[in-house]
N, CA and C atoms of all chains as a GROMACS GRO file, in nm:
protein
  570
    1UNK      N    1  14.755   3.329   7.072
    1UNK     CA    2  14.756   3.243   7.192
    1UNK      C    3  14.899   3.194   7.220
    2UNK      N    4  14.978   3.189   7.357
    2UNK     CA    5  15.065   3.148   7.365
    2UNK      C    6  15.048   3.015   7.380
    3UNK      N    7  15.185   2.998   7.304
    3UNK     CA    8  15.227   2.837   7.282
    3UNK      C    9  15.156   2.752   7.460
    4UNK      N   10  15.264   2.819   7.594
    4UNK     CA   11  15.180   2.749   7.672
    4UNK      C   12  15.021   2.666   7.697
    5UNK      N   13  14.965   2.809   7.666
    5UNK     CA   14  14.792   2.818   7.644
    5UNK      C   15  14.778   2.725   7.601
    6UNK      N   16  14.810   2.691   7.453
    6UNK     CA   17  14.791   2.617   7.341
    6UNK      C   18  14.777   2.433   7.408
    7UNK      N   19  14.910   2.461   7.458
    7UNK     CA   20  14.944   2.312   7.540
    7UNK      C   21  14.857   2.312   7.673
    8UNK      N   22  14.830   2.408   7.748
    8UNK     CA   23  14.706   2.378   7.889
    8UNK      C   24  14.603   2.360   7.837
    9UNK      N   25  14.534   2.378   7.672
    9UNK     CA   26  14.378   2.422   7.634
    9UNK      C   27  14.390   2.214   7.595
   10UNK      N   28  14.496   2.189   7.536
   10UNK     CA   29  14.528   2.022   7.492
   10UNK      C   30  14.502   1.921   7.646
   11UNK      N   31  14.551   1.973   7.738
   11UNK     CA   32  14.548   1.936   7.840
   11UNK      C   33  14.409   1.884   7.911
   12UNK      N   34  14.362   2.020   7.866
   12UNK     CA   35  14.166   2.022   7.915
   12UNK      C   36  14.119   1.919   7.874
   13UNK      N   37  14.143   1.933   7.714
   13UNK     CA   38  14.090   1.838   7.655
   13UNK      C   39  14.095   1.689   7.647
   14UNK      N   40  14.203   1.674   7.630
   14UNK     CA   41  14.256   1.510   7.594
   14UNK      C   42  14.367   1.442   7.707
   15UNK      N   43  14.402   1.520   7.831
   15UNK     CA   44  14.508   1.437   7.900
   15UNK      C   45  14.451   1.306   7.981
   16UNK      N   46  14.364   1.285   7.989
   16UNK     CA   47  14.311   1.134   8.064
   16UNK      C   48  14.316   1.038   7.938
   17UNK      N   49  14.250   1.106   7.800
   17UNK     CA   50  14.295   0.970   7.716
   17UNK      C   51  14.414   0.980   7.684
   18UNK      N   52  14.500   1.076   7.675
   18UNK     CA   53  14.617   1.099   7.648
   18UNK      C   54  14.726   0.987   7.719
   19UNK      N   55  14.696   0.986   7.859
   19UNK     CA   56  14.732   0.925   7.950
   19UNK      C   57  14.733   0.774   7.950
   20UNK      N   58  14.604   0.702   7.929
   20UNK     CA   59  14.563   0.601   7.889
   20UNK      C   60  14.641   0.537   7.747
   21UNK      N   61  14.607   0.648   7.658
   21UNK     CA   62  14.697   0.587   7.556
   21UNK      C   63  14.852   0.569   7.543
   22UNK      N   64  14.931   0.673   7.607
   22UNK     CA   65  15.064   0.643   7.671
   22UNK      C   66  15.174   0.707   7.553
   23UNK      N   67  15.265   0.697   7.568
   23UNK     CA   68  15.389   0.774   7.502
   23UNK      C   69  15.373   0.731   7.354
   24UNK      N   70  15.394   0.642   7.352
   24UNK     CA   71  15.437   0.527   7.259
   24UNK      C   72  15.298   0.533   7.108
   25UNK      N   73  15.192   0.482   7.189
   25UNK     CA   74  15.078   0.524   7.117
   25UNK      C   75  15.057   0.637   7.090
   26UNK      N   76  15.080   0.770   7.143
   26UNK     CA   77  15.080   0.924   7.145
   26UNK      C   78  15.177   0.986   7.026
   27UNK      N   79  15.312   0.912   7.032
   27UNK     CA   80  15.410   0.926   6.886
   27UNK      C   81  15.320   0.865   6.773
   28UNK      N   82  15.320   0.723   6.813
   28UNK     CA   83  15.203   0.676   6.682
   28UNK      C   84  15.179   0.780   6.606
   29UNK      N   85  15.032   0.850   6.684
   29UNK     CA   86  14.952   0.920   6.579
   29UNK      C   87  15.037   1.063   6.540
   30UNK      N   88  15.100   1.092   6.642
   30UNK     CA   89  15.191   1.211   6.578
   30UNK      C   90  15.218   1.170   6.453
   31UNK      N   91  15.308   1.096   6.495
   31UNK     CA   92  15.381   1.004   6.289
   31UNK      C   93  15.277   1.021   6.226
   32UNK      N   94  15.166   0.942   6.243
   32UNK     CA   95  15.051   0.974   6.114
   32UNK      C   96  14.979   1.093   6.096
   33UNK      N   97  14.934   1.197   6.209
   33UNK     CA   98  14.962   1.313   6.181
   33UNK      C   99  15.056   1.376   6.040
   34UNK      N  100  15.154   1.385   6.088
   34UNK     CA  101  15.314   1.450   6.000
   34UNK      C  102  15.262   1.380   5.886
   35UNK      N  103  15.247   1.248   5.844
   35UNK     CA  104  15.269   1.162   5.706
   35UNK      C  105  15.107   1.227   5.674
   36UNK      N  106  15.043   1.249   5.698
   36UNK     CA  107  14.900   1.325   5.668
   36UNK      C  108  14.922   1.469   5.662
   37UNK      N  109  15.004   1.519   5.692
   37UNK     CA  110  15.087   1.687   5.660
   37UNK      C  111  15.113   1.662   5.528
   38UNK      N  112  15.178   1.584   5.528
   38UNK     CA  113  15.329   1.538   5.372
   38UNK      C  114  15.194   1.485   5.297
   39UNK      N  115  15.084   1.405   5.278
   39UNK     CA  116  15.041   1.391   5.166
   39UNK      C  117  14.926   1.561   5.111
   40UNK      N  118  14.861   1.609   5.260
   40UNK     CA  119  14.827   1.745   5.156
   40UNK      C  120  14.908   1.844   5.126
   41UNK      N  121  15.024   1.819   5.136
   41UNK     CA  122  15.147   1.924   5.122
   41UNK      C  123  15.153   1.915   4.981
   42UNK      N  124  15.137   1.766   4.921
   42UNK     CA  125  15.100   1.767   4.761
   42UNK      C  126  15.021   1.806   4.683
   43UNK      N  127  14.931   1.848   4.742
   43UNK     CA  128  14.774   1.877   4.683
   43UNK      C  129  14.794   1.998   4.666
   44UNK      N  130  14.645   2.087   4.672
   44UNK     CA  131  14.601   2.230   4.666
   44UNK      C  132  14.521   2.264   4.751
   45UNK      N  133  14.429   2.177   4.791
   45UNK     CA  134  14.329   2.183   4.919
   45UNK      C  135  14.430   2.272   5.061
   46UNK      N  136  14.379   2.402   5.076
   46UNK     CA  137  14.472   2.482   5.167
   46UNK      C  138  14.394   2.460   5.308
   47UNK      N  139  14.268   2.456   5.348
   47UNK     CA  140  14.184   2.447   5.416
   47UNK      C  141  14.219   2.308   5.477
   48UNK      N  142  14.218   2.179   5.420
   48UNK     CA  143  14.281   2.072   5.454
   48UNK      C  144  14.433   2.057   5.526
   49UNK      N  145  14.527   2.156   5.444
   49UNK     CA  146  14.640   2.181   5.453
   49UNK      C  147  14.660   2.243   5.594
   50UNK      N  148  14.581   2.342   5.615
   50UNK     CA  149  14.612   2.425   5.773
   50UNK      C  150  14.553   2.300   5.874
   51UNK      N  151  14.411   2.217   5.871
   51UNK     CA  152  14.378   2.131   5.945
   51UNK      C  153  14.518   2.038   5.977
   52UNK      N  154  14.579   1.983   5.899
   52UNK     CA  155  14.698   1.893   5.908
   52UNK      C  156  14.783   1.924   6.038
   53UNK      N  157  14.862   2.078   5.966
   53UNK     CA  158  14.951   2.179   6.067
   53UNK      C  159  14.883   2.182   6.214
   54UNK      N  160  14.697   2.206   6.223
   54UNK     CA  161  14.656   2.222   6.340
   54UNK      C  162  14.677   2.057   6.444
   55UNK      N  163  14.660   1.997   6.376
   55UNK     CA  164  14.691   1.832   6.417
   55UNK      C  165  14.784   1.823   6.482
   56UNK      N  166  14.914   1.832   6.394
   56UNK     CA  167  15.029   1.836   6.419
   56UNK      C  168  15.090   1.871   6.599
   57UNK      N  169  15.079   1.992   6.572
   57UNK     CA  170  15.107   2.069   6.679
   57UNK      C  171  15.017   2.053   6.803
   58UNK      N  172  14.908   1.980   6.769
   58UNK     CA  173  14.795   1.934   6.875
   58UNK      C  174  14.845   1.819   6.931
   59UNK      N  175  14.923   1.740   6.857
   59UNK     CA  176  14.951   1.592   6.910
   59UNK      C  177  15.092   1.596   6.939
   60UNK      N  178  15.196   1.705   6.910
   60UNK     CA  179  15.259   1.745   6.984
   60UNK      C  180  15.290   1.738   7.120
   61UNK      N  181  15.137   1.872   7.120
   61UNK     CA  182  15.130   1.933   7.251
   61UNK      C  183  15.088   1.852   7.331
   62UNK      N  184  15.008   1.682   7.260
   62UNK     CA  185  14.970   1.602   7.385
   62UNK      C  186  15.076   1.502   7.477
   63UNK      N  187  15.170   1.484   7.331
   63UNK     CA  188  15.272   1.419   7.392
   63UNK      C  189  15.330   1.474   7.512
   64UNK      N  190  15.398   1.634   7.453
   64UNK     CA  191  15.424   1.672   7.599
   64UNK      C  192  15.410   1.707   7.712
   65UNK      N  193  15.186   1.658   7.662
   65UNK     CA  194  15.149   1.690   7.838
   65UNK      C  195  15.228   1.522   7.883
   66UNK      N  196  15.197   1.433   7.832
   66UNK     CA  197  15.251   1.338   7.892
   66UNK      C  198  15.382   1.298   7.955
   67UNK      N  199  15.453   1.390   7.884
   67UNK     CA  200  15.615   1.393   7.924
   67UNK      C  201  15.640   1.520   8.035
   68UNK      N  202  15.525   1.538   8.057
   68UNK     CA  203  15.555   1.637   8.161
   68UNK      C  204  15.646   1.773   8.115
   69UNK      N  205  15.666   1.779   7.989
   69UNK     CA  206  15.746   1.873   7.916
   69UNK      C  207  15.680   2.022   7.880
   70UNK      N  208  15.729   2.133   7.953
   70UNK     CA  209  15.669   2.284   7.883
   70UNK      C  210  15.755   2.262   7.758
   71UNK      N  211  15.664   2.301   7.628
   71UNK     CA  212  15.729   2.320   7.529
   71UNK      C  213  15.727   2.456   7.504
   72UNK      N  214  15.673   2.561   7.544
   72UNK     CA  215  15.710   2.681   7.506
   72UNK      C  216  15.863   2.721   7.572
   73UNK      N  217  15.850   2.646   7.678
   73UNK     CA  218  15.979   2.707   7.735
   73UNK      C  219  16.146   2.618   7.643
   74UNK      N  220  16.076   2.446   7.586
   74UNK     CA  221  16.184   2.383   7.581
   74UNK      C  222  16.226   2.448   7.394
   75UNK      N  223  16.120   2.541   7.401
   75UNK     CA  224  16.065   2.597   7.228
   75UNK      C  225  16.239   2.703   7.236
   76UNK      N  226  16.220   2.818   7.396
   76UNK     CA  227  16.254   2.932   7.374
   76UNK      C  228  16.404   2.895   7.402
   77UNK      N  229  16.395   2.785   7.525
   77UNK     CA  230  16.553   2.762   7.576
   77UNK      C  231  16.615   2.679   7.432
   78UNK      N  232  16.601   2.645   7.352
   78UNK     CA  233  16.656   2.574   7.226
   78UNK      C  234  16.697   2.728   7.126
   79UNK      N  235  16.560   2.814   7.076
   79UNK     CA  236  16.554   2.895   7.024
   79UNK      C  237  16.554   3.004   7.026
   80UNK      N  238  16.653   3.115   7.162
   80UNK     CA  239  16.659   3.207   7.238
   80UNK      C  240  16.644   3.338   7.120
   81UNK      N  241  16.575   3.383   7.010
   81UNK     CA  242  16.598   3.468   6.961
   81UNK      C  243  16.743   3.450   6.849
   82UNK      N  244  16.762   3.372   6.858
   82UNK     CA  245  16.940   3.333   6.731
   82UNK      C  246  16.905   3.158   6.723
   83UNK      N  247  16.993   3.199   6.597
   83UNK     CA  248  17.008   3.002   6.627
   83UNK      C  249  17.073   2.953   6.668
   84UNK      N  250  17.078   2.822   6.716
   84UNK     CA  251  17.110   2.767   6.845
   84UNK      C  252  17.278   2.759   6.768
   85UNK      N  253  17.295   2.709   6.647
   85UNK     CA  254  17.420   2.695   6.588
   85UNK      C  255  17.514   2.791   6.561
   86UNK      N  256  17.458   2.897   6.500
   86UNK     CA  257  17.558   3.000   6.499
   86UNK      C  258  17.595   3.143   6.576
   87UNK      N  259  17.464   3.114   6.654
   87UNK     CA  260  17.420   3.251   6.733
   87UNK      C  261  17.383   3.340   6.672
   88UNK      N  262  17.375   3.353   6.544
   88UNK     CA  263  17.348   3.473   6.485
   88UNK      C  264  17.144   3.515   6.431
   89UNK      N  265  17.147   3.584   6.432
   89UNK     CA  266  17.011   3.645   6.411
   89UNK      C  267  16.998   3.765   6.287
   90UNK      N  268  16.917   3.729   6.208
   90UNK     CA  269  16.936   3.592   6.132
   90UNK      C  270  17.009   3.479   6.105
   91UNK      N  271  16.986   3.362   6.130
   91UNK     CA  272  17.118   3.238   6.054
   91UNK      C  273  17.182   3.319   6.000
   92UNK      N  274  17.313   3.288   6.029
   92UNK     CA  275  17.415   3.305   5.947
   92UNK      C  276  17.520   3.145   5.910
   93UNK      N  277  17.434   3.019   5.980
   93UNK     CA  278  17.551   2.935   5.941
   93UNK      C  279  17.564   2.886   5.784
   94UNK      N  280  17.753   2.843   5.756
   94UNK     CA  281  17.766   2.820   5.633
   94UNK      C  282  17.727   2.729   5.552
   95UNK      N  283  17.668   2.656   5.674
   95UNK     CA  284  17.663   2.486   5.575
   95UNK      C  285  17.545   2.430   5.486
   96UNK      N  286  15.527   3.273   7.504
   96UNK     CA  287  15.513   3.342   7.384
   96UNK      C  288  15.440   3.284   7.315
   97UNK      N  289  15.357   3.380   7.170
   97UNK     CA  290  15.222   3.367   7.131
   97UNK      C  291  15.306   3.235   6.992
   98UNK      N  292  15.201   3.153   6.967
   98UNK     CA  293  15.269   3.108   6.851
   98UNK      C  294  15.319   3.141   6.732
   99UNK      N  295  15.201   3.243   6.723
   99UNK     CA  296  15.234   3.341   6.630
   99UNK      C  297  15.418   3.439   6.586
  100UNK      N  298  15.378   3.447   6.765
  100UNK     CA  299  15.558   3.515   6.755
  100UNK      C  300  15.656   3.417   6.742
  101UNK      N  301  15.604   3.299   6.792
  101UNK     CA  302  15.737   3.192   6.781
  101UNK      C  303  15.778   3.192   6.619
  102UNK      N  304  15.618   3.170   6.492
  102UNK     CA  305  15.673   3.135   6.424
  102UNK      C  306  15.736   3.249   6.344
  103UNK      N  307  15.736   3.385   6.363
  103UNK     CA  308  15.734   3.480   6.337
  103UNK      C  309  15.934   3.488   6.360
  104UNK      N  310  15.959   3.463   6.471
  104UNK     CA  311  16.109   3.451   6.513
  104UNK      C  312  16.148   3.362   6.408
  105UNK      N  313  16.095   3.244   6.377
  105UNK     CA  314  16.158   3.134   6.291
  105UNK      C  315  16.169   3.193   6.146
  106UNK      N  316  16.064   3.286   6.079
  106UNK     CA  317  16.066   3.372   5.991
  106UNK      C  318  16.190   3.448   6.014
  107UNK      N  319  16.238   3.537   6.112
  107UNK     CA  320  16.333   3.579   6.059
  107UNK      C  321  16.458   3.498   6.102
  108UNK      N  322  16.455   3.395   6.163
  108UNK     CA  323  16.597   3.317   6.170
  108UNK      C  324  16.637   3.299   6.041
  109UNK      N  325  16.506   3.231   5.949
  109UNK     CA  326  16.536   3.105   5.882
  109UNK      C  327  16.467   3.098   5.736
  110UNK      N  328  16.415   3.243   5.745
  110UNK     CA  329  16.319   3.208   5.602
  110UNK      C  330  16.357   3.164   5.428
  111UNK      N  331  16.469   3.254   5.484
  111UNK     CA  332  16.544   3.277   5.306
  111UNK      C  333  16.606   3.122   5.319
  112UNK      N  334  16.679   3.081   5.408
  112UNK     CA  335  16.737   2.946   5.388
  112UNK      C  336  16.604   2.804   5.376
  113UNK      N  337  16.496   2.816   5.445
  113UNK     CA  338  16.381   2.736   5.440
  113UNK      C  339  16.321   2.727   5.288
  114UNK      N  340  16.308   2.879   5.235
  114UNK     CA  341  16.264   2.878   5.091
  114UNK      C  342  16.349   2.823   5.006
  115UNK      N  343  16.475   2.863   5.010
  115UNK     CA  344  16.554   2.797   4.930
  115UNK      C  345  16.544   2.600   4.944
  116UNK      N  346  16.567   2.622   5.035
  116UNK     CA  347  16.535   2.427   5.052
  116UNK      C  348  16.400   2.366   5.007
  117UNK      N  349  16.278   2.498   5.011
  117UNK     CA  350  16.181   2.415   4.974
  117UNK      C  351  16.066   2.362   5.076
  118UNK      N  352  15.942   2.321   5.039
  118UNK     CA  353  15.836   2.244   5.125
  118UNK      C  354  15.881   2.053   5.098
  119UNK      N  355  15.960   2.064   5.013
  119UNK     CA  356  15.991   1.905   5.025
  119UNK      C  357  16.101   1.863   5.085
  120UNK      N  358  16.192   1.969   5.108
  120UNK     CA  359  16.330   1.925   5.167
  120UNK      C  360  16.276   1.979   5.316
  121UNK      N  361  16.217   2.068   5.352
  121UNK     CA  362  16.175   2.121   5.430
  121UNK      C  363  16.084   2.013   5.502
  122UNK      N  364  15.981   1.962   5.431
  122UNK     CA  365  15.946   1.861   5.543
  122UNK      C  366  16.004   1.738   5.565
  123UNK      N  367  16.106   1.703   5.464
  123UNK     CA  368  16.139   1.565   5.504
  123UNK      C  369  16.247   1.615   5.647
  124UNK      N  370  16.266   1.759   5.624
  124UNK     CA  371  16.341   1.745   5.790
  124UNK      C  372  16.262   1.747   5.915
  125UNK      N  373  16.178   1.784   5.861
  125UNK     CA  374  16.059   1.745   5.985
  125UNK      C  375  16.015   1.657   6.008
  126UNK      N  376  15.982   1.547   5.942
  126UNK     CA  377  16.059   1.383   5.954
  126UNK      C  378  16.112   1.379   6.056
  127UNK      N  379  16.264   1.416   5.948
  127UNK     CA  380  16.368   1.339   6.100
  127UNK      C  381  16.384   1.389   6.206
  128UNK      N  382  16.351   1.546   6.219
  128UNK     CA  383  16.349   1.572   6.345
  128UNK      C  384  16.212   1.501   6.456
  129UNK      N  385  16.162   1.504   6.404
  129UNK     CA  386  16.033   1.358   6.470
  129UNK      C  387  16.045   1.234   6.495
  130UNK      N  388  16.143   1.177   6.389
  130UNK     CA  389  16.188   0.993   6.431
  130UNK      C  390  16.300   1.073   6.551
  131UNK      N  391  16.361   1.158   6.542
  131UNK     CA  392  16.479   1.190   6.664
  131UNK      C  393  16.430   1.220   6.750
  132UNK      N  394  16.286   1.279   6.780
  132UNK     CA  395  16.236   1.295   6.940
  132UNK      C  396  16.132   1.158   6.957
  133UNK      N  397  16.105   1.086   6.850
  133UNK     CA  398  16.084   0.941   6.876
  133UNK      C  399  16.223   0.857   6.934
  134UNK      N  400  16.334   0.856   6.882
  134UNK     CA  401  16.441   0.809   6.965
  134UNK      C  402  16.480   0.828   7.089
  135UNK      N  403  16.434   0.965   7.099
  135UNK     CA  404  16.478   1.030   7.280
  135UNK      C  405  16.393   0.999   7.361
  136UNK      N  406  16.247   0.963   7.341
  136UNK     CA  407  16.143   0.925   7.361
  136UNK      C  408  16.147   0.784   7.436
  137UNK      N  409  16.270   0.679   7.406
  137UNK     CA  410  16.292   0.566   7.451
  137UNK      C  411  16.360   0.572   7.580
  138UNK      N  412  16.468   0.674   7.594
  138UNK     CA  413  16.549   0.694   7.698
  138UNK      C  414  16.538   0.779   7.754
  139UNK      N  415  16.612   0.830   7.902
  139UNK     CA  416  16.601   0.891   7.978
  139UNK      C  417  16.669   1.061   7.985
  140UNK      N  418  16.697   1.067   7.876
  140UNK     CA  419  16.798   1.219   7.893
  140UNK      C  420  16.685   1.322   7.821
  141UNK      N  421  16.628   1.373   7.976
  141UNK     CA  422  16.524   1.485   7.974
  141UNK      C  423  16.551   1.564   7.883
  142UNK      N  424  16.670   1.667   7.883
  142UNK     CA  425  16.762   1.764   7.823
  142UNK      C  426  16.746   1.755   7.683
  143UNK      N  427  16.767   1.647   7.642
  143UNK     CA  428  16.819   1.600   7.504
  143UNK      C  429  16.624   1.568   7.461
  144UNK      N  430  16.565   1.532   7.490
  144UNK     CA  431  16.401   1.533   7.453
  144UNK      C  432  16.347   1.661   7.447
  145UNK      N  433  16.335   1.722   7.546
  145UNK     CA  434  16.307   1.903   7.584
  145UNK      C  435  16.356   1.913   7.386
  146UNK      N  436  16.487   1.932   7.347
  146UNK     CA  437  16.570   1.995   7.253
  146UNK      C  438  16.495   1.952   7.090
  147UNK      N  439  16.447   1.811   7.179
  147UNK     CA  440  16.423   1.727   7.019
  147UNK      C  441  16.279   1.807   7.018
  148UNK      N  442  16.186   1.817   7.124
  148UNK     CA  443  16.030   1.903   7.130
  148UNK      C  444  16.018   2.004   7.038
  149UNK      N  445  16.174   2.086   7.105
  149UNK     CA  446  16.187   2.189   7.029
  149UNK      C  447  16.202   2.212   6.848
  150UNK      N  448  16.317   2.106   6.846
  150UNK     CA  449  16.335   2.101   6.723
  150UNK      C  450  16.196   2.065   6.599
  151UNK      N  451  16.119   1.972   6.663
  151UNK     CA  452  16.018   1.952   6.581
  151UNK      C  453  15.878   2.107   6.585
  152UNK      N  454  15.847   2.186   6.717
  152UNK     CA  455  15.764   2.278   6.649
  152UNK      C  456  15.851   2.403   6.604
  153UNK      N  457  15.990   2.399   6.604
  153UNK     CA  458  16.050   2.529   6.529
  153UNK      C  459  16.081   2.425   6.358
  154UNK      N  460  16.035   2.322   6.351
  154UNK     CA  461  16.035   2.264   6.196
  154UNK      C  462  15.882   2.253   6.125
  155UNK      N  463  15.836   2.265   6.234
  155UNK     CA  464  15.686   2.273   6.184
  155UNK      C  465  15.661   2.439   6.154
  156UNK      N  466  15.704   2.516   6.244
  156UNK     CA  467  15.680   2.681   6.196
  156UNK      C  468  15.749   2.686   6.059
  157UNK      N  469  15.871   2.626   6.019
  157UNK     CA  470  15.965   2.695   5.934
  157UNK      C  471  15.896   2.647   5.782
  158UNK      N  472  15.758   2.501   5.829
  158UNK     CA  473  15.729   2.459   5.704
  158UNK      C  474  15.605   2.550   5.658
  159UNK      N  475  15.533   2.600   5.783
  159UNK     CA  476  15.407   2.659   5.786
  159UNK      C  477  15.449   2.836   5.731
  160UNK      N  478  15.602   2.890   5.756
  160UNK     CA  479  15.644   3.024   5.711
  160UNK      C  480  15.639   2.938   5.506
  161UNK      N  481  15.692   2.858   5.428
  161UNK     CA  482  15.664   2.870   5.352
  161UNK      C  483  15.575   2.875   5.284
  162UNK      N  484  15.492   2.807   5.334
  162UNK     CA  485  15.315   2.764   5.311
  162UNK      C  486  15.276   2.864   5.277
  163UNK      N  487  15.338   3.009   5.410
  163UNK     CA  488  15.239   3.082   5.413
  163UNK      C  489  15.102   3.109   5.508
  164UNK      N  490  15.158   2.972   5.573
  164UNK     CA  491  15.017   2.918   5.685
  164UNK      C  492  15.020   3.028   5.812
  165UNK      N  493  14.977   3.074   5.868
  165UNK     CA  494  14.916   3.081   6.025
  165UNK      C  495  14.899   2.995   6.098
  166UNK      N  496  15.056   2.919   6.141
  166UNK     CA  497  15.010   2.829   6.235
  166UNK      C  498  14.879   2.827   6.353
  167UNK      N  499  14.932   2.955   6.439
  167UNK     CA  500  14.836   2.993   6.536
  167UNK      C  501  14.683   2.938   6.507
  168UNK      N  502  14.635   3.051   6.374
  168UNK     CA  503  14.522   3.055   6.320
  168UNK      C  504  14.468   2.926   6.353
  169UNK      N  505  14.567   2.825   6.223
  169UNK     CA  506  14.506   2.663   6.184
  169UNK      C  507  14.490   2.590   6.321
  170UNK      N  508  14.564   2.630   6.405
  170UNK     CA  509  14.581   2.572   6.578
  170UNK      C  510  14.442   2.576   6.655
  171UNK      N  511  14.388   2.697   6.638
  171UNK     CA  512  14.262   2.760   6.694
  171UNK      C  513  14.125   2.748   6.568
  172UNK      N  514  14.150   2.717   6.496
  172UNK     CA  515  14.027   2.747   6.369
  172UNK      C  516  13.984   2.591   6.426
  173UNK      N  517  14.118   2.441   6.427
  173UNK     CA  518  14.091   2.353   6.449
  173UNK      C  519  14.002   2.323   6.557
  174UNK      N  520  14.096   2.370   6.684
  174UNK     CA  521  14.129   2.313   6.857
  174UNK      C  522  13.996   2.454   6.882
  175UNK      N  523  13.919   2.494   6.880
  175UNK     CA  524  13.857   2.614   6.972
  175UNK      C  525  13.835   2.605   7.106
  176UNK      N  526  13.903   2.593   7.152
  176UNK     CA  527  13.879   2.526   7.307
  176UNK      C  528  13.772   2.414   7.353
  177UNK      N  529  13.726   2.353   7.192
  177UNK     CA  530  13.650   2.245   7.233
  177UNK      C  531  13.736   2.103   7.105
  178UNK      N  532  13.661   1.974   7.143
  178UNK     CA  533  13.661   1.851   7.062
  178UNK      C  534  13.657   1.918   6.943
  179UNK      N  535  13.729   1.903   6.816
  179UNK     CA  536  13.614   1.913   6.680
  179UNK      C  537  13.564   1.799   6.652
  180UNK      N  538  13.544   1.689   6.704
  180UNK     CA  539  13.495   1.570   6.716
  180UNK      C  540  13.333   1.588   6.788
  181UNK      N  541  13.398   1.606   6.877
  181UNK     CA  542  13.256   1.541   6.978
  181UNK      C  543  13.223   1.711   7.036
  182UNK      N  544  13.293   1.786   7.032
  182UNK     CA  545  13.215   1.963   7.033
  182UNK      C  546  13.224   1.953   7.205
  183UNK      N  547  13.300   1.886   7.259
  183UNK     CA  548  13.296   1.892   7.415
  183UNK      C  549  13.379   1.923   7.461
  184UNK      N  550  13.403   2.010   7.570
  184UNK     CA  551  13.533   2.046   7.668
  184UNK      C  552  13.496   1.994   7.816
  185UNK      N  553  13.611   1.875   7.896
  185UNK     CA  554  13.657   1.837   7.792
  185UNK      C  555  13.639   1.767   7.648
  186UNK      N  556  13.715   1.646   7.592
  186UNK     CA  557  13.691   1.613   7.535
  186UNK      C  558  13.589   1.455   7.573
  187UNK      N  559  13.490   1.446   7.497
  187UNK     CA  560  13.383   1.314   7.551
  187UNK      C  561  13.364   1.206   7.467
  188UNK      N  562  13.455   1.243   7.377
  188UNK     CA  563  13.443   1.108   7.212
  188UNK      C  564  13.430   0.978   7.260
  189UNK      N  565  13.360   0.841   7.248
  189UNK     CA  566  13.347   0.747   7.271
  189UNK      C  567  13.426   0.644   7.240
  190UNK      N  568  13.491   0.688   7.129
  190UNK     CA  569  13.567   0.596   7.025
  190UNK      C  570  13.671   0.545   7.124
   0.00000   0.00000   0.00000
């Protein structure tokens, strides 16, 4: 599924509460999202582990329905195939 | 582009340098790249938010290439085009 998709299927779903709940509250749960990544990142539970990642990127994608932001595009214009730092493909930076 | 390929690009930007750093150094940069699109999040420089979007799901692929995860997969196993809550499209949760 493209990333877009991903972010219009979030859209369907959750942009009126999304909306309601607002930027601010929308980072919130991101943060606790991520800090709920980082504690099964310790574990072994893998099944738990992919749920986290699916979160993640779900509350992401809601933020930036709210910001009015394509992230596939702000994904590709950051990450054109090289990295943004050295241009090279693969990394090649030294640091 | 599919997520799959996004994280697939981040695989070959970034893998050998991601492994070497690890799932713990690896996510605490996904952290900060998250408090930094929480910072951009306050102010007005579109450009500079777009970048931070970016930075956080090409830090989320690079944690999910060590894992091993299928972002995509965990994205869709979660999100199926319905609630996993309330099983509704849209979403109808009460809470």
């Amino acid at each position: 599924m493209e990333i877009r998709e991903f972010q219009d299927m979030m859209k369907h779903l959750y942009l009126k509460r999304d909306r309601e709940r607002g930027v601010g509250g929308t980072f919130s749960w991101l943060m606790d999202e991520v800090a709920e990544l980082g504690e099964e990142l310790k574990g072994n539970d893998r099944e738990a582990t992919e749920k986290e990642f699916a979160d993640v990127i779900a509350w992401l994608a809601s933020l930036a329905n709210i910001m009015g932001i394509d992230l596939e595009k702000a994904a590709l214009n950051k990450y054109p195939h090289k990295c943004p730092k050295c241009q090279s493909s693969p990394c090649a930076c030294t640091f």
